[in-house]
PDB file of N, CA, C and O in Angstrom, chain B, residues numbered from 101:
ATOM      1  N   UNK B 101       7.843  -5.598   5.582  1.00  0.00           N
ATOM      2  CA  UNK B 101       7.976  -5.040   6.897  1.00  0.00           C
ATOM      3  C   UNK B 101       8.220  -6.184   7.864  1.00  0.00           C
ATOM      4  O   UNK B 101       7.681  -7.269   7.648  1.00  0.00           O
ATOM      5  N   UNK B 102       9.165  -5.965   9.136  1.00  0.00           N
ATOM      6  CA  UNK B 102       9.034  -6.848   9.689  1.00  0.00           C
ATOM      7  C   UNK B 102       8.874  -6.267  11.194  1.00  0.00           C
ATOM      8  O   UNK B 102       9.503  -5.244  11.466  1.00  0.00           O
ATOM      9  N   UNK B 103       8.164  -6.798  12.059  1.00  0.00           N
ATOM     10  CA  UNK B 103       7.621  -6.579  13.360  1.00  0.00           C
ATOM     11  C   UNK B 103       8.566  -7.404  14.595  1.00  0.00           C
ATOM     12  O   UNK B 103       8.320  -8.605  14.487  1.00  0.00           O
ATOM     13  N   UNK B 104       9.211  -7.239  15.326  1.00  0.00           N
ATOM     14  CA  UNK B 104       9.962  -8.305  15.847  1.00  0.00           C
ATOM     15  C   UNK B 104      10.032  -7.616  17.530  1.00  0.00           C
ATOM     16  O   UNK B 104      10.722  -6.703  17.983  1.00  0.00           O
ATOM     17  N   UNK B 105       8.680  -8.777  18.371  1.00  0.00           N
ATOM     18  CA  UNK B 105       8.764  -8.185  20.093  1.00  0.00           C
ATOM     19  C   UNK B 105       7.656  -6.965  19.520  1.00  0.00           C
ATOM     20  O   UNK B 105       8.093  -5.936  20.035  1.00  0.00           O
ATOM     21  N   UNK B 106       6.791  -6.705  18.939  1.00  0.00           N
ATOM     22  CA  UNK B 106       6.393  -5.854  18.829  1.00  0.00           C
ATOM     23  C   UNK B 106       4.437  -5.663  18.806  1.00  0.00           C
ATOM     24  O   UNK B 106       3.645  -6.595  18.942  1.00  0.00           O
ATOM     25  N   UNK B 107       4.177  -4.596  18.652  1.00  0.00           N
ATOM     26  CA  UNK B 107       2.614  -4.511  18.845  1.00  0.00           C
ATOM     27  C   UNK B 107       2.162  -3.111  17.678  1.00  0.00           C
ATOM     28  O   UNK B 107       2.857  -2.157  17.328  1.00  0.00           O
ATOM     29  N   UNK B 108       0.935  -3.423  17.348  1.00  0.00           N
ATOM     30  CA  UNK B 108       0.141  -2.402  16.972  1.00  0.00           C
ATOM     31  C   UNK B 108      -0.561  -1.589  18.326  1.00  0.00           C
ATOM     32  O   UNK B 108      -0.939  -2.113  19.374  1.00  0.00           O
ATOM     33  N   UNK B 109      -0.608  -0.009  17.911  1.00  0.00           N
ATOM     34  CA  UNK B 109      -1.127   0.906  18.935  1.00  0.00           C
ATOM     35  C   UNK B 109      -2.733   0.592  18.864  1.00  0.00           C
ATOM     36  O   UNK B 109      -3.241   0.077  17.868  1.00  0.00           O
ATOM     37  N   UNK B 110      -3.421   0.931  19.946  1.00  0.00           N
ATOM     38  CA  UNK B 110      -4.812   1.298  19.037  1.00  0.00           C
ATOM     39  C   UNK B 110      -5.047   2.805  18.748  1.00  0.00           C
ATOM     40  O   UNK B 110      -4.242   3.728  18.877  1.00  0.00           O
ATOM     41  N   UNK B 111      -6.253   2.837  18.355  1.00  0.00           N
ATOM     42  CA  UNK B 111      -6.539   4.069  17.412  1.00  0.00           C
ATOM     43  C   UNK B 111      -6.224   4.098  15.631  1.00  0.00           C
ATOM     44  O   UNK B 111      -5.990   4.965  14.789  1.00  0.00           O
ATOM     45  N   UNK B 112      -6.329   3.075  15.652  1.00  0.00           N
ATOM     46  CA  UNK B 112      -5.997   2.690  13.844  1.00  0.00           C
ATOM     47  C   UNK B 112      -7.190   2.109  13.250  1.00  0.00           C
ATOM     48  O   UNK B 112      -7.096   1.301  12.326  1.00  0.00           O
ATOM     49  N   UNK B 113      -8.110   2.413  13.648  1.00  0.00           N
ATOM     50  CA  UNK B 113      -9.327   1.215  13.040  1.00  0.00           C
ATOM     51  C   UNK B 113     -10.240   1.974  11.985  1.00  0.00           C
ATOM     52  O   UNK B 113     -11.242   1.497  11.452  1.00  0.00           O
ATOM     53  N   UNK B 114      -9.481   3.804  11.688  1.00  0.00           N
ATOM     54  CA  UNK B 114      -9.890   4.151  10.469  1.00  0.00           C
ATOM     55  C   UNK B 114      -8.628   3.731   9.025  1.00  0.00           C
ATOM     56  O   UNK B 114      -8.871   3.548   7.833  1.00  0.00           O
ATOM     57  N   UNK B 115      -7.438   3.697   9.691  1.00  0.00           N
ATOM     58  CA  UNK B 115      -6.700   3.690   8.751  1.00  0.00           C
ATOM     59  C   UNK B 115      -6.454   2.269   8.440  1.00  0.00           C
ATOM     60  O   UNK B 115      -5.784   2.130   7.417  1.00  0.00           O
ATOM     61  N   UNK B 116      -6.836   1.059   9.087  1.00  0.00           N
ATOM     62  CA  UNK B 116      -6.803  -0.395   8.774  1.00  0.00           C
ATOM     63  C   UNK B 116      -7.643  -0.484   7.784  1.00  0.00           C
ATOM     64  O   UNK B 116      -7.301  -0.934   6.691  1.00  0.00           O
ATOM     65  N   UNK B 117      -8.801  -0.082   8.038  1.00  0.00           N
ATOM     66  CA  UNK B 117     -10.066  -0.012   7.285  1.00  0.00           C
ATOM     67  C   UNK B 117     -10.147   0.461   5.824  1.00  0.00           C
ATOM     68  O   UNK B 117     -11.124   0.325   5.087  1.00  0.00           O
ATOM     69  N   UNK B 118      -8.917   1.063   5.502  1.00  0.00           N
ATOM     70  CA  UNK B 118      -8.224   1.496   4.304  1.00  0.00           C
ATOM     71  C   UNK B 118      -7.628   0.471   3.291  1.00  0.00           C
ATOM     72  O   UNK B 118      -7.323   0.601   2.106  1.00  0.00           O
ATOM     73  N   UNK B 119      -7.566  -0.537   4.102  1.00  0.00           N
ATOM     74  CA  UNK B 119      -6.223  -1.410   3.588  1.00  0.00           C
ATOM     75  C   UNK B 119      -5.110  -1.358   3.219  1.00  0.00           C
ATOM     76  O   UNK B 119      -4.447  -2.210   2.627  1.00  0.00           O
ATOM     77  N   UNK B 120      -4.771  -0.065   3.644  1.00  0.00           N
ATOM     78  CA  UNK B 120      -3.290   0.291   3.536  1.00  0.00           C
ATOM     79  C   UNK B 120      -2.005  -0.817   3.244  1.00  0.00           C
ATOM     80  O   UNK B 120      -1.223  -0.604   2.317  1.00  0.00           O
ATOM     81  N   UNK B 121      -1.892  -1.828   3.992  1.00  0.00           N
ATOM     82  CA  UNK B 121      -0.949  -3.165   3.588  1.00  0.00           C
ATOM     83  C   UNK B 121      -1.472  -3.989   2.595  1.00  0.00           C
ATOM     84  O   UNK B 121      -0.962  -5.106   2.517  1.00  0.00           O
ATOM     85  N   UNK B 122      -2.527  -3.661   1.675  1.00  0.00           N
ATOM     86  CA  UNK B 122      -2.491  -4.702   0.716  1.00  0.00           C
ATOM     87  C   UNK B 122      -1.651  -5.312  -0.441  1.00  0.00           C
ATOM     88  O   UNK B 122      -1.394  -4.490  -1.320  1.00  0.00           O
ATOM     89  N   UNK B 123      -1.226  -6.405  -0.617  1.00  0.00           N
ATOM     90  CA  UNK B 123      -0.356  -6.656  -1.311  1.00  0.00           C
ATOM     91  C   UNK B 123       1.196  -6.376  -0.899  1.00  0.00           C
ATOM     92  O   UNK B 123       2.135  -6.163  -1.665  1.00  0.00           O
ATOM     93  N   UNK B 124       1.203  -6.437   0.554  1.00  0.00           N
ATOM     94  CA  UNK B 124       2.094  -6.499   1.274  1.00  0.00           C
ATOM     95  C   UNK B 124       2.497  -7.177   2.043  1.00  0.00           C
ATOM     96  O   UNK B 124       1.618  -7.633   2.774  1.00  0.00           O
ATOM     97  N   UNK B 125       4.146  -7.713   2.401  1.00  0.00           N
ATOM     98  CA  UNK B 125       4.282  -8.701   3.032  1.00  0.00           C
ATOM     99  C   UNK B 125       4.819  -8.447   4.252  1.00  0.00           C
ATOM    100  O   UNK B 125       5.970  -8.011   4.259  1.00  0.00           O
ATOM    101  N   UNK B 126       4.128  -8.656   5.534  1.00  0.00           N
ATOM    102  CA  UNK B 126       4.745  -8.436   6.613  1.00  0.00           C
ATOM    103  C   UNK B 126       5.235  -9.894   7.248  1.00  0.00           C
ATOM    104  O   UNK B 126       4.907 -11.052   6.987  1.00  0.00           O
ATOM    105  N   UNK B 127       6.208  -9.287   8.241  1.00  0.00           N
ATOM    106  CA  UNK B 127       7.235 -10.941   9.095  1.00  0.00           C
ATOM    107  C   UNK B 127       6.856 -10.140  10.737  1.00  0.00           C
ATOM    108  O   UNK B 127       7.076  -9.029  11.219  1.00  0.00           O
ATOM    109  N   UNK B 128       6.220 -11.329  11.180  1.00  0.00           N
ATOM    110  CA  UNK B 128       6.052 -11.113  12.670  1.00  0.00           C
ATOM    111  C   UNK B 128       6.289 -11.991  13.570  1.00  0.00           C
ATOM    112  O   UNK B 128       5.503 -12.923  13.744  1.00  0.00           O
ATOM    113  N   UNK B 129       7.577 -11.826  14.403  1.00  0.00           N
ATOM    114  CA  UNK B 129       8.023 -12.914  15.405  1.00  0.00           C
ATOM    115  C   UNK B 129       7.724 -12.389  17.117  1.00  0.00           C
ATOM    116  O   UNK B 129       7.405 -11.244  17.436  1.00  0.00           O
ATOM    117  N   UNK B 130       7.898 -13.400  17.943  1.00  0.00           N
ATOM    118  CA  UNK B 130       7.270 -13.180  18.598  1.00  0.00           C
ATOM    119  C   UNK B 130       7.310 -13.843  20.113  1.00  0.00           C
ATOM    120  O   UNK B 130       6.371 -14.632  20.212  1.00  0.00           O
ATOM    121  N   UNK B 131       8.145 -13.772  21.401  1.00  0.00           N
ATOM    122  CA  UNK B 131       8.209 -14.965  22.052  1.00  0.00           C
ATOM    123  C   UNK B 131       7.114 -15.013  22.845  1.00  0.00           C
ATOM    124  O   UNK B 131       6.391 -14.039  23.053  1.00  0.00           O
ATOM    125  N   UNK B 132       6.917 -16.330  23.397  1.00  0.00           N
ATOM    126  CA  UNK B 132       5.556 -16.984  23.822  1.00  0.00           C
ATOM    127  C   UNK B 132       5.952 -16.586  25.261  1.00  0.00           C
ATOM    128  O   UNK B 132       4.982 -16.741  26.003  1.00  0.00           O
ATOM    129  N   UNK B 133       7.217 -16.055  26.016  1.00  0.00           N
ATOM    130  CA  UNK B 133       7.562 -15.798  27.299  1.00  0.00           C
ATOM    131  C   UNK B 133       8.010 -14.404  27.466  1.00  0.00           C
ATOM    132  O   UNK B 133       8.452 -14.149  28.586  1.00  0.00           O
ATOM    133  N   UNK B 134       7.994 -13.267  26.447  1.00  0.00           N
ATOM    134  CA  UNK B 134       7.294 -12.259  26.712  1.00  0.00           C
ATOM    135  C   UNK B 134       7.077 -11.317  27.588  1.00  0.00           C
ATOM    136  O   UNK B 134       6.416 -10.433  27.044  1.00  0.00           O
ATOM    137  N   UNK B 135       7.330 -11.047  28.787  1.00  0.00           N
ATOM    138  CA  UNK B 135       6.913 -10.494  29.438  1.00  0.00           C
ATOM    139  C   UNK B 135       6.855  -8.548  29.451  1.00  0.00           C
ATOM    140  O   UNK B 135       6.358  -7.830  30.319  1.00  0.00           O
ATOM    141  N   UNK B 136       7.541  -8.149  28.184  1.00  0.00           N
ATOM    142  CA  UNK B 136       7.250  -6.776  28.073  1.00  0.00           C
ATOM    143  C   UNK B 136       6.443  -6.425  27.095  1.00  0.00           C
ATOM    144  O   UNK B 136       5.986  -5.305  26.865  1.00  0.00           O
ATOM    145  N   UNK B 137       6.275  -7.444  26.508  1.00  0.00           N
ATOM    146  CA  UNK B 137       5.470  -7.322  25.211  1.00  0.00           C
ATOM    147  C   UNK B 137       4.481  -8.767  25.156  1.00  0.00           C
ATOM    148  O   UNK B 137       4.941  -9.781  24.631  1.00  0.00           O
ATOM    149  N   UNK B 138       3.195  -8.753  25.702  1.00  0.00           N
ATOM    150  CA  UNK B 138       2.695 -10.229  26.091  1.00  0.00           C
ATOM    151  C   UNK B 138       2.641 -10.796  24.554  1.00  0.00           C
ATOM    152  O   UNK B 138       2.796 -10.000  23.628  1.00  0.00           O
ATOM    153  N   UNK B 139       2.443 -12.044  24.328  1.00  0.00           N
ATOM    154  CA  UNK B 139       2.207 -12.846  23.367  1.00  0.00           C
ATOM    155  C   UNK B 139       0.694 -12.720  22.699  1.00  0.00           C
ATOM    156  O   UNK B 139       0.438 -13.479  21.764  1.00  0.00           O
ATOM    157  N   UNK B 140      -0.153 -11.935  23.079  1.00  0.00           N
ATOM    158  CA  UNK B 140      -1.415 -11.923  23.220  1.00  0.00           C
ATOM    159  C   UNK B 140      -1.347 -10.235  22.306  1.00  0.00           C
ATOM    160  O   UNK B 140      -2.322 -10.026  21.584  1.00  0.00           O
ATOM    161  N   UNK B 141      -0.511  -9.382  22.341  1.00  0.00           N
ATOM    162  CA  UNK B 141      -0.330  -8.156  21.897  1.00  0.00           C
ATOM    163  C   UNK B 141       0.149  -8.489  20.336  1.00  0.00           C
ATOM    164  O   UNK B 141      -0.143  -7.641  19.493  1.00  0.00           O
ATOM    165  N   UNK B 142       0.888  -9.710  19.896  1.00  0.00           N
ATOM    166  CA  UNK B 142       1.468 -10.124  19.175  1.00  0.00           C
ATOM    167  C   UNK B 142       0.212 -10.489  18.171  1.00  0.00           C
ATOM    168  O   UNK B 142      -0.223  -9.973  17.141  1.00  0.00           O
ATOM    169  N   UNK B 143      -0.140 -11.571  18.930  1.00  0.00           N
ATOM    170  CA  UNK B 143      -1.542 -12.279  17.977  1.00  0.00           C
ATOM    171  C   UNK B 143      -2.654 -11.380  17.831  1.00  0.00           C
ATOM    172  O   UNK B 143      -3.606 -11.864  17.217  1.00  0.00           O
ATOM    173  N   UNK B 144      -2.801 -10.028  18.291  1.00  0.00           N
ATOM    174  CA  UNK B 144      -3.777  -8.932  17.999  1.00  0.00           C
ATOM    175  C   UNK B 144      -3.333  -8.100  16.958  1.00  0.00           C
ATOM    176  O   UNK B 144      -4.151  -7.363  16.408  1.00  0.00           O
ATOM    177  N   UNK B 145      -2.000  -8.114  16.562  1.00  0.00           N
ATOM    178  CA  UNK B 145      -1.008  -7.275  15.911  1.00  0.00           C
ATOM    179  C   UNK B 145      -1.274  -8.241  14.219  1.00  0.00           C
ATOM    180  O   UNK B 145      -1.421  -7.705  13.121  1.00  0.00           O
ATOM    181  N   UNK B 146      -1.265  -9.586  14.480  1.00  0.00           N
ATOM    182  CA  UNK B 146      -1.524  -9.892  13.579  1.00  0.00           C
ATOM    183  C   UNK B 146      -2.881 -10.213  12.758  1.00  0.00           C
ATOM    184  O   UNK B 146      -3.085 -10.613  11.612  1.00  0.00           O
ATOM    185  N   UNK B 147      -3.457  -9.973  13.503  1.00  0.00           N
ATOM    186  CA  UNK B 147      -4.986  -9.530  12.940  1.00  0.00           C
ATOM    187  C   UNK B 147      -5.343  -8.470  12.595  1.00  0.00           C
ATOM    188  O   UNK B 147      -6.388  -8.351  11.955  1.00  0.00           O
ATOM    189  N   UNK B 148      -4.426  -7.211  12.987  1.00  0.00           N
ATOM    190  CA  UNK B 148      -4.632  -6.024  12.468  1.00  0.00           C
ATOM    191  C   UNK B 148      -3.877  -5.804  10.986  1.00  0.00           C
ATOM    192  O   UNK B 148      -4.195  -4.953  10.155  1.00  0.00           O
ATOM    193  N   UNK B 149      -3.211  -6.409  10.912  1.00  0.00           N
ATOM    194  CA  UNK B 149      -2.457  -6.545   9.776  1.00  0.00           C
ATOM    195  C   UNK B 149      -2.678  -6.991   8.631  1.00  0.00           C
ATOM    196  O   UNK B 149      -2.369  -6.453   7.568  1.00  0.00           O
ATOM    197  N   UNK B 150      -3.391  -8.304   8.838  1.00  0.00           N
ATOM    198  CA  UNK B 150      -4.213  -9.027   8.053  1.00  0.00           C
ATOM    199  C   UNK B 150      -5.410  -8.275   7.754  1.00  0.00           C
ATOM    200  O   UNK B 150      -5.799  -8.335   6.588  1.00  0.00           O
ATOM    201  N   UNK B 151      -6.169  -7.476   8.698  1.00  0.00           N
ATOM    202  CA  UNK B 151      -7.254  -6.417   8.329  1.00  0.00           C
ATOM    203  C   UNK B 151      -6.954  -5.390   7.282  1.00  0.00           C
ATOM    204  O   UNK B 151      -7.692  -5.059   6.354  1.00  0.00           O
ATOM    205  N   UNK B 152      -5.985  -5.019   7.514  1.00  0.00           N
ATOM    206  CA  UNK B 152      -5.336  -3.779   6.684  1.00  0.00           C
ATOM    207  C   UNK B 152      -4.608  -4.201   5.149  1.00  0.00           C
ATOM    208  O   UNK B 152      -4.009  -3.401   4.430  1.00  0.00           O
ATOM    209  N   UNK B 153      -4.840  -5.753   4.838  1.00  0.00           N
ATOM    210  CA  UNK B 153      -4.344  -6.426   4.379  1.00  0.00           C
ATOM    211  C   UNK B 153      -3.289  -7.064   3.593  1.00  0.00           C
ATOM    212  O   UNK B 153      -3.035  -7.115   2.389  1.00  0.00           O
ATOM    213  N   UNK B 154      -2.698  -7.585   4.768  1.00  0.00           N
ATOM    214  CA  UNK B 154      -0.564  -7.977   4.394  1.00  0.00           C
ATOM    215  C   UNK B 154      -1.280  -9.177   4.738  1.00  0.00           C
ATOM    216  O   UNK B 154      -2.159  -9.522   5.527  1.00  0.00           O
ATOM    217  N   UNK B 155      -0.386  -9.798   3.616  1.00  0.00           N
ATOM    218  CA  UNK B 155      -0.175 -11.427   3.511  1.00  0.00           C
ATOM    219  C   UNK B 155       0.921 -11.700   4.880  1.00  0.00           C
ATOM    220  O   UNK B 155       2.089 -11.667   4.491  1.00  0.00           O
ATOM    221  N   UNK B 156       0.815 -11.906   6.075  1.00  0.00           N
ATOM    222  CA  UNK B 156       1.462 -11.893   7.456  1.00  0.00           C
ATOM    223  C   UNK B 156       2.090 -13.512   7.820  1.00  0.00           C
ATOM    224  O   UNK B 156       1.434 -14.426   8.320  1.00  0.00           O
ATOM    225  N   UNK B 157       3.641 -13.559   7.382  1.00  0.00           N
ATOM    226  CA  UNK B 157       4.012 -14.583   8.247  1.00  0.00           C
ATOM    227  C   UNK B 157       4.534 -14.705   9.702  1.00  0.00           C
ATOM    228  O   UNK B 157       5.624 -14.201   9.972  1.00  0.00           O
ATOM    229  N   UNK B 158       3.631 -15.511  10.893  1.00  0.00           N
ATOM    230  CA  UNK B 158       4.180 -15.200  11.702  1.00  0.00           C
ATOM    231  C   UNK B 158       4.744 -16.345  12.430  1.00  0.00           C
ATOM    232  O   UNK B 158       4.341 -17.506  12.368  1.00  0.00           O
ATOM    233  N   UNK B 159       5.917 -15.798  13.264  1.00  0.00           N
ATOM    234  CA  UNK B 159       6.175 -17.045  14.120  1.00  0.00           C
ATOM    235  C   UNK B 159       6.549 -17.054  15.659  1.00  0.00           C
ATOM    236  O   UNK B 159       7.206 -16.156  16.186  1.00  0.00           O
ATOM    237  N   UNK B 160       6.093 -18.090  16.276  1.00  0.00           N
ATOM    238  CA  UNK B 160       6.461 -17.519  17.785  1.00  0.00           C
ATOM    239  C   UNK B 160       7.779 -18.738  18.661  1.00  0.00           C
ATOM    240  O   UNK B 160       7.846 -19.906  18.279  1.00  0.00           O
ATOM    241  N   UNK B 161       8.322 -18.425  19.337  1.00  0.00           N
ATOM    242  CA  UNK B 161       9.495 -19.330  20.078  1.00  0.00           C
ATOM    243  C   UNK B 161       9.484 -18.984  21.664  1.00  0.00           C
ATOM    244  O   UNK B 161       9.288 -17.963  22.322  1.00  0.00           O
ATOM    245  N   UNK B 162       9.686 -19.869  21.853  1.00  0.00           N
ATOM    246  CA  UNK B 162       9.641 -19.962  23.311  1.00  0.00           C
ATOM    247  C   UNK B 162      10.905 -19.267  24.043  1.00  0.00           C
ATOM    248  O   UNK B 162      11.874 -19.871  24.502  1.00  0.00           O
ATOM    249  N   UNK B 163      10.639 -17.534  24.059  1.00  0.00           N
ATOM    250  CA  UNK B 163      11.853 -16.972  24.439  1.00  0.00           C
ATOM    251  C   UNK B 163      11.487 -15.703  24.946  1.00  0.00           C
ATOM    252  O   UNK B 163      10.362 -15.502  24.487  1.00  0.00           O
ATOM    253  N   UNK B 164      11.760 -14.911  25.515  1.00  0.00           N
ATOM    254  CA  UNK B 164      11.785 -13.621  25.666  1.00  0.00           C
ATOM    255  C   UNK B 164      11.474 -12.641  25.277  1.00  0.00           C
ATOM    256  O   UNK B 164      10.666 -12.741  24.354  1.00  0.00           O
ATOM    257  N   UNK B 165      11.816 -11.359  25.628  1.00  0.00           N
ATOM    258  CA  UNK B 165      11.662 -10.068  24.891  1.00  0.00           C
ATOM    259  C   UNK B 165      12.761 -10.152  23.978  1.00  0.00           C
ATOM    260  O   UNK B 165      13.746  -9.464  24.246  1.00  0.00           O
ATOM    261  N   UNK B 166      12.784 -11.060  22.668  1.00  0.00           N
ATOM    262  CA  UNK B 166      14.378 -11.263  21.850  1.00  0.00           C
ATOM    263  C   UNK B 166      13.669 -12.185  20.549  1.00  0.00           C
ATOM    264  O   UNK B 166      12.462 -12.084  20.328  1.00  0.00           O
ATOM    265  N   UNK B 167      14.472 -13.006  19.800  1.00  0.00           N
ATOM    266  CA  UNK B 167      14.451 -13.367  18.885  1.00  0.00           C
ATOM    267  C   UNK B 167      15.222 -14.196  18.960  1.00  0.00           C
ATOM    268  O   UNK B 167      16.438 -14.130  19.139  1.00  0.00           O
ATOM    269  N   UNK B 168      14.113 -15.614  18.735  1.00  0.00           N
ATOM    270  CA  UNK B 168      14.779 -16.881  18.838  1.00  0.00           C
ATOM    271  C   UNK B 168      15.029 -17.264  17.557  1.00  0.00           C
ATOM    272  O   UNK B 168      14.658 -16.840  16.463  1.00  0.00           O
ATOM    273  N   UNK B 169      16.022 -18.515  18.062  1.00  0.00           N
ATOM    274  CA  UNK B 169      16.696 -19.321  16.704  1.00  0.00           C
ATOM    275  C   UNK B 169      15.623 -19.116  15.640  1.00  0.00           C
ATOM    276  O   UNK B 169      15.860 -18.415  14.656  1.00  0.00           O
ATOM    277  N   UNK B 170      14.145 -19.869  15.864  1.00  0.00           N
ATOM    278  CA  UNK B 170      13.419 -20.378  14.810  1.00  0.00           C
ATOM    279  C   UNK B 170      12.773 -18.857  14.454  1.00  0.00           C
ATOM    280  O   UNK B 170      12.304 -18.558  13.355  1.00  0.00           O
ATOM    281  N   UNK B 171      12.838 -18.142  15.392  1.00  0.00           N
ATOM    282  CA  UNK B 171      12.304 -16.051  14.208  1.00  0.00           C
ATOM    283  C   UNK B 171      13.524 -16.342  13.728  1.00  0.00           C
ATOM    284  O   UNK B 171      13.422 -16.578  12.524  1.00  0.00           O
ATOM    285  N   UNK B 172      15.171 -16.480  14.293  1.00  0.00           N
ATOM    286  CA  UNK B 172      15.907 -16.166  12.997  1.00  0.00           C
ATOM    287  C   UNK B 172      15.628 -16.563  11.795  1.00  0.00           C
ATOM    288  O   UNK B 172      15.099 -15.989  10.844  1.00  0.00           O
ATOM    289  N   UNK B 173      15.982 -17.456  11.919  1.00  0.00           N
ATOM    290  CA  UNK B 173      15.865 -18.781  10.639  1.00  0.00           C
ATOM    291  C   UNK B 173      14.630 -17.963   9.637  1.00  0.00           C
ATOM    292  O   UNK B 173      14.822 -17.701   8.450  1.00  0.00           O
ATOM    293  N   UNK B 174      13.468 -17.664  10.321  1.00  0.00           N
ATOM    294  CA  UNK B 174      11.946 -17.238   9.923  1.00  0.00           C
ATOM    295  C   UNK B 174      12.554 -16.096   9.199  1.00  0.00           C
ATOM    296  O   UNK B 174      12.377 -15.955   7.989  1.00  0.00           O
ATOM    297  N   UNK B 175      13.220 -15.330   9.861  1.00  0.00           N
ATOM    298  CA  UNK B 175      13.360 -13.434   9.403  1.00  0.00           C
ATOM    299  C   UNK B 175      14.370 -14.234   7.859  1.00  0.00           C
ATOM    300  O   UNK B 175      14.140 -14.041   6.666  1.00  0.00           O
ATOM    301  N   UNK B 176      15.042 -14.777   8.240  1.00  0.00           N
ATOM    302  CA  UNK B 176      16.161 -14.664   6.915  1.00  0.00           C
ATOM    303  C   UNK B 176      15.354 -15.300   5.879  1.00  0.00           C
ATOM    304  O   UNK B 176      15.480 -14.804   4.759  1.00  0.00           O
ATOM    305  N   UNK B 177      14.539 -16.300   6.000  1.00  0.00           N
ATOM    306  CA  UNK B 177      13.951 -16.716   4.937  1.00  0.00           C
ATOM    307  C   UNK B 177      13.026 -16.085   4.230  1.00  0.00           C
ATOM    308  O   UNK B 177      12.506 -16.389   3.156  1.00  0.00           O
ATOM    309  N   UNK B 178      12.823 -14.900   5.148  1.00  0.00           N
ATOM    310  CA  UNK B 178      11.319 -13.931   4.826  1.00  0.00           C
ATOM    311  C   UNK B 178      12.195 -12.891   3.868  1.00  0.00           C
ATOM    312  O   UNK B 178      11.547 -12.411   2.938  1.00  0.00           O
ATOM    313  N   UNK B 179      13.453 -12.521   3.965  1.00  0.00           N
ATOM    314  CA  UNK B 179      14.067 -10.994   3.688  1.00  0.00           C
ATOM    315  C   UNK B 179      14.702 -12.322   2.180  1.00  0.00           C
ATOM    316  O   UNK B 179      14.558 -11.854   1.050  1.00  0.00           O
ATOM    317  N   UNK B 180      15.068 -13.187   2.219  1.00  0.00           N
ATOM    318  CA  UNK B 180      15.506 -13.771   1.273  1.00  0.00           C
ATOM    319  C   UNK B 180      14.351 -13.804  -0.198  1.00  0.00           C
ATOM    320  O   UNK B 180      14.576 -13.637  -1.397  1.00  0.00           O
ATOM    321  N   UNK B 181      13.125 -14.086   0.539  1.00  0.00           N
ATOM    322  CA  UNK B 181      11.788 -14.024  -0.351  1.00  0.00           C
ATOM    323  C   UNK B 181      12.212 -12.579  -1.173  1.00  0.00           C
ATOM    324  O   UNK B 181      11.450 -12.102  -2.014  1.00  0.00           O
TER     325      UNK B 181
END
């Protein structure tokens, strides 16, 4: 799975609790400038993930509501895995 500018809702803290993502690999990018999606929604997203438990690579770039060079680079190497 990959997450890109994105967030977990709340109201999931029966179905995390499941471990539903175990043995799963999620890709989560993420810019540190943000402003529709804070950077802080990102790094909560990946703790929920890791709860529910996906092996979670994430990465963040200094960019926008978008996907910088280094998520590219990140996403292709993740979908290449």
């Amino acid at each position: 799975m990959g997450v890109l500018a994105g967030f977990v809702p709340s109201g999931l803290d029966d179905v995390i609790a499941q471990k539903p993502l175990s043995n799963k690999k999620v890709f989560v990018a993420h810019g540190t400038k943000d402003e529709t999606v804070k950077i802080e929604r990102a790094h909560e997203a990946v703790k929920l993930f890791e709860q529910a438990g996906a092996d979670v690579k994430f990465v963040e770039d200094e960019v926008g509501h978008k996907l910088g060079s280094n998520g590219m680079k990140a996403l292709e190497e993740f979908l290449e895995y």
